[in-house]
matplotlib code that plots the C-alpha trace (Angstrom):
import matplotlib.pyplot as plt

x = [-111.5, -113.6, -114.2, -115.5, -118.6, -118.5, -121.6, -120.5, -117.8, -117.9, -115.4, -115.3, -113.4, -112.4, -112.6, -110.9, -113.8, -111.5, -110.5, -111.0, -110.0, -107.4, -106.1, -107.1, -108.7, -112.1, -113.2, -116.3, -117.1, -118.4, -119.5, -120.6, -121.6, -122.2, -118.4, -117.4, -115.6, -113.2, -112.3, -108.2, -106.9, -105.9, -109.9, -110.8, -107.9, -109.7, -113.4, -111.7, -110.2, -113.6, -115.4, -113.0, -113.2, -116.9, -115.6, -114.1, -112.5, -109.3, -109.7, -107.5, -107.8, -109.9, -110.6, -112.2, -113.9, -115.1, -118.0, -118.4, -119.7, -117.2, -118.3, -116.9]
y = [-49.9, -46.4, -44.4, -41.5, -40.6, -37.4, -35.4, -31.7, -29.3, -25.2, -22.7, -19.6, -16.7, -13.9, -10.2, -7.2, -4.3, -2.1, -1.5, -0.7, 2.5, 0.0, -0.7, -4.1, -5.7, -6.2, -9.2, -10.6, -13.8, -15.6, -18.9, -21.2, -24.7, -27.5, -27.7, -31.3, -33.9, -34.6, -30.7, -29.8, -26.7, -25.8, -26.1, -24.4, -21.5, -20.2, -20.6, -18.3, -15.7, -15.5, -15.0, -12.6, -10.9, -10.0, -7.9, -4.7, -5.5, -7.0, -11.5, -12.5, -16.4, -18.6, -22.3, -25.6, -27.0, -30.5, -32.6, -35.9, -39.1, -41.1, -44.6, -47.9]
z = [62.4, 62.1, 59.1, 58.4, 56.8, 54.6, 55.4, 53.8, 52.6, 53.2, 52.1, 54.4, 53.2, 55.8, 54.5, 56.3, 57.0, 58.8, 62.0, 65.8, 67.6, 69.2, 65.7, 66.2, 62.2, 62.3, 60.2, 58.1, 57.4, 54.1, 54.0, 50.9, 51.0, 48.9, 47.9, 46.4, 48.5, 45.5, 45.0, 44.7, 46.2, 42.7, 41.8, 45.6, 44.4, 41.3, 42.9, 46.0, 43.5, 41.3, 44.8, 46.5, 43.2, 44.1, 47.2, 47.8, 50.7, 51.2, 51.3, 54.3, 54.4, 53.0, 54.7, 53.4, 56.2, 56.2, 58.4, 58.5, 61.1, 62.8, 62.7, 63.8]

ax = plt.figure().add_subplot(projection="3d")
ax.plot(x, y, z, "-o")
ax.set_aspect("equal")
plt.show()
C-alpha cells in the first residue's frame, strides 16, 4: 500500500491589480510557506483575512497547496 509523505504546505492568495486594455483581470500572486499539516480551513480563513487585510487590492482566491513523497 503507498502513503504519502508530507514534505510542506503554502497558502497562495491571488490579488486583482487591474486590468488589460482587452479588459481581461490581471492577477498577482502571494505565496507563504511553512503552513501546518494539521491547519482547518476555519484556522486557514482568519490567517487569509489578516493577510488580505495587508493589501489594497481586491483578494480573489486563496489556495492551500500541499507536497509530499509518494512511497510504497
Amino acid at each position: 500500500m503507498a502513503i504519502i509523505d508530507f514534505k510542506q504546505a503554502v497558502v497562495r492568495l491571488t490579488f486583482e491589480t487591474g486590468y488589460t486594455l482587452d479588459g481581461k483581470v490581471i492577477k498577482k500572486s502571494s505565496s507563504y510557506r511553512n503552513v501546518n499539516q494539521a491547519a482547518t480551513a476555519d484556522q486557514l480563513g482568519d490567517v487569509v483575512g489578516i493577510l488580505s487585510g495587508f493589501s489594497s487590492r481586491p483578494l480573489l482566491a486563496a489556495e492551500k497547496i500541499e507536497t509530499g513523497n509518494i512511497q510504497n
